[in-house]
N, C-alpha and C positions, 0 to 999 in steps of 0.2 A: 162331799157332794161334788159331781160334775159341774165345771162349767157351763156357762150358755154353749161357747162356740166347742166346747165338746160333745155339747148335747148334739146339734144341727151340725157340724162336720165328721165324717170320720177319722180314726187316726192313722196318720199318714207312717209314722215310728210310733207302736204300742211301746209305750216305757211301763216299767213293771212299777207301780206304787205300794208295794207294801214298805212295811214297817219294821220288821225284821232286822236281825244283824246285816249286815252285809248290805243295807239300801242307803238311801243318800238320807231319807231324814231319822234311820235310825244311828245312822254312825257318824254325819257331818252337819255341821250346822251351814247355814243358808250362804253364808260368804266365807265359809269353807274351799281350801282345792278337790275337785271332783277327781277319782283315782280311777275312773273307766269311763267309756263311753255312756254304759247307761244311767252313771251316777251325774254326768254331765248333762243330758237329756231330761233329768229327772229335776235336776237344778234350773235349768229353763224354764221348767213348769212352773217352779217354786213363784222365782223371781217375777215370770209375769201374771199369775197368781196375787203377788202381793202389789202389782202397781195399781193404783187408784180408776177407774172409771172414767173418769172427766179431771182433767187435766189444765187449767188455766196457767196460760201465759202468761210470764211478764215482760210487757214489750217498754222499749224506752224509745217514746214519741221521736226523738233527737236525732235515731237514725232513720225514722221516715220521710223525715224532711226532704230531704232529696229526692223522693221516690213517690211524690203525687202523681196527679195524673196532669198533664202539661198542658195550658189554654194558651196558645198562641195568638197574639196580638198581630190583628192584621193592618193595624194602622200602619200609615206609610209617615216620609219623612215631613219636616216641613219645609217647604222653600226656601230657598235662599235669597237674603235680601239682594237686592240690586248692588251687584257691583261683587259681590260675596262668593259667587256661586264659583269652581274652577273650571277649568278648562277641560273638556273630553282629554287631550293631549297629555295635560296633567295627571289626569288621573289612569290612563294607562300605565303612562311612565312607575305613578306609585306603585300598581299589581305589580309589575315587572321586577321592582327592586324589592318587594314583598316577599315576591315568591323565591327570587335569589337567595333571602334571608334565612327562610324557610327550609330550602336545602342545605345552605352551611350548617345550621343548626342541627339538621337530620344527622349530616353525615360525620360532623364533630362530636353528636351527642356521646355518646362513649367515653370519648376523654375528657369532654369539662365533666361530668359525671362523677370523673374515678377522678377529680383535683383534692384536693383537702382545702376545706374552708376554715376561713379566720378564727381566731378563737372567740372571738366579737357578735361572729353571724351565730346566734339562735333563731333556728327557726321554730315559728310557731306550732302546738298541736294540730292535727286537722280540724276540731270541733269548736276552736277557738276563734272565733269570728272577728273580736276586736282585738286579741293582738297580732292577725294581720295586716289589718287594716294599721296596727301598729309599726308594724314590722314594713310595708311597703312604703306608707305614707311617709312617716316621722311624727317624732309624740307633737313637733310644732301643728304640723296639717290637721293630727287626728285630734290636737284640742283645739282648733280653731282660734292659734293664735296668728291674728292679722301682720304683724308684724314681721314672720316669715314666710307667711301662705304663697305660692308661687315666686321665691324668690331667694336667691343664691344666699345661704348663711354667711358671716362676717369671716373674713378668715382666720383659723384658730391651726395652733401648734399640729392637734388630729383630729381629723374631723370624726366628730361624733355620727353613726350611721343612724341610731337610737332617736336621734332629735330630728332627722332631714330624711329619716327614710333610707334602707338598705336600695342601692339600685337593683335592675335583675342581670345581675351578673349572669353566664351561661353556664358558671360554676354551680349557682343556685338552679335557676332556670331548667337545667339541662336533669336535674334531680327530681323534678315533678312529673309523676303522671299524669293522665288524662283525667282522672277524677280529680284531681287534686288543680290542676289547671285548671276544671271548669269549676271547682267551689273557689278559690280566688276569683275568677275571673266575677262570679255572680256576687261576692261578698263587694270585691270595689265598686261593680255597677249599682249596687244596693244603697253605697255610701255617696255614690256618684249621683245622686237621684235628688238627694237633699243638699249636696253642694258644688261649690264653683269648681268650675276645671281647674286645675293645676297640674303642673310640668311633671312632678312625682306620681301621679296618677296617668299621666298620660304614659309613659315610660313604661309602667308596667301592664297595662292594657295591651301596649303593641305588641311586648314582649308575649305573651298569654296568647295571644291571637295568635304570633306567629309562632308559637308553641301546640296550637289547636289542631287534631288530625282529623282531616277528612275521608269518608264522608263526615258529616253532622251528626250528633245524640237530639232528638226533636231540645233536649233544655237546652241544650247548646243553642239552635236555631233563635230559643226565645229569647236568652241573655243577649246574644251579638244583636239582633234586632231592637230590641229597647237601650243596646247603648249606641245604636246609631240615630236612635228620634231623642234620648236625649241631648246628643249632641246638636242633633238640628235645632232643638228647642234654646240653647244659650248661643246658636253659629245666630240665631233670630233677632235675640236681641243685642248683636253687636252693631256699633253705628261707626264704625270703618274699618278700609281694608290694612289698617296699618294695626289693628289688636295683635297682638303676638298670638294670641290663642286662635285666629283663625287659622292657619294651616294645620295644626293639631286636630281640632275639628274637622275639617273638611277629608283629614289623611281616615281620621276612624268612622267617618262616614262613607268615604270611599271604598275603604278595604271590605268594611260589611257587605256594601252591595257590590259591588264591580269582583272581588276574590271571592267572599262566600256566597255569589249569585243571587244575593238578595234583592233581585236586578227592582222591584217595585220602589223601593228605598234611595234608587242611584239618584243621584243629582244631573238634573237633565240642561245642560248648557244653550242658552239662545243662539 
């Protein structure tokens, strides 16, 4: 029996179907090699023939994740307290050594790239969320032990990178693409969201930022923008200008807005 789409189109190559010696389903079976053009032609018919109608996918949720559809949070930052806030001056000077950064990096990219890393440095899957978070932070940060949280480990014979967090060497750094830049970058702001700033989080934020190419991916746009109002949100409730943690805040609030023009966000100086 003809097909449907035999019925309503014509044929463009009439293939001969009989059955006879000499034709494709008299002399070869279906995943068989074809020994002419028309036993070739004839084997096309077979196989799409025998594929099914309706066809369901199996999709795995996991890689859509990245690929919704992206709502932009237009909220802006929060003020800075009195006395907190820096200086216009300042914060030029930061873009300026930003962007410096930015093209060393460019233009060394190549060679830390092609360096050979430690036998120590395992980097994580991409799909593995918390042993990045591993692998940046330190298992002390990422289990929230208070004892080292923001603060230099004791000194020991070799320093464990595993407990205190891999820095972003440009050996490492310099090996990420831009996908893989922005799922880090969105994994720490994720983990950054539920806790306190610390020095090994800040580190590699800069790093990723100045790793970021512009233009912007609109997710891009949205991760840099929610980790500059979270920063506002802990630079708020600091109650002096001697925290350590403010200049680290005020620098990733700065770079969002003053380098990725997220000018609504800037910190606006009295």
């Amino acid at each position: 029996m003809k097909s449907d789409v035999e019925e309503l189109m014509p044929r463009l190559l009439p293939v001969d179907s009989g059955t006879g010696p000499g034709t494709v389903t008299g002399d070869m079976e279906l995943n068989g090699a074809p020994s002419n053009p028309q036993d070739y032609l004839r084997l096309v018919q077979l196989e799409a023939a025998s594929c099914p109608e309706v066809v369901v996918a199996q999709i795995d949720p996991k890689k859509l994740k990245k690929q919704q559809t992206v709502n932009a949070s237009v909220a802006g930052c929060e003020a800075a307290p009195l006395g907190l806030c820096p200086s216009l001056h300042w914060q030029q000077q930061q873009v300026s050594n930003f962007s410096d950064i930015r093209q060393s990096i460019t233009r060394n990219r190549q060679h830390w790239s092609s360096q050979t890393l430690d036998e120590n440095v395992m980097m994580p899957k991409l799909t593995d969320d918390e042993g990045w978070k591993r692998f940046c932070l330190g298992e002390f940060v990422y289990q929230g032990s208070s004892s080292h949280c923001g603060t230099r480990p004791d000194p020991e014979p070799e320093l464990d990178y595993t407990k205190v967090g891999f820095p972003p060497f440009l050996s490492i750094v310099s090996r990420l693409n831009q996908s893989t830049v922005l799922l880090i970058l969105d994994i720490l702001i994720s983990w950054y969201e539920e806790h306190e700033f610390v020095p090994q989080l800040g580190r590699w934020l800069y790093a990723l930022l100045a790793s970021l190419e512009k233009p912007l991916l609109p997710e891009a746009h949205s991760s840099i923008r929610q980790l500059a109002r979270r920063s506002s949100q802990l630079r708020r409730s600091l109650e002096s200008q001697e925290d350590e943690r403010l200049p680290a805040l005020n620098l990733l609030i700065c770079l969002v807005a003053r380098y990725f023009e997220q000018n609504d966000l800037a910190d606006q100086p009295q």
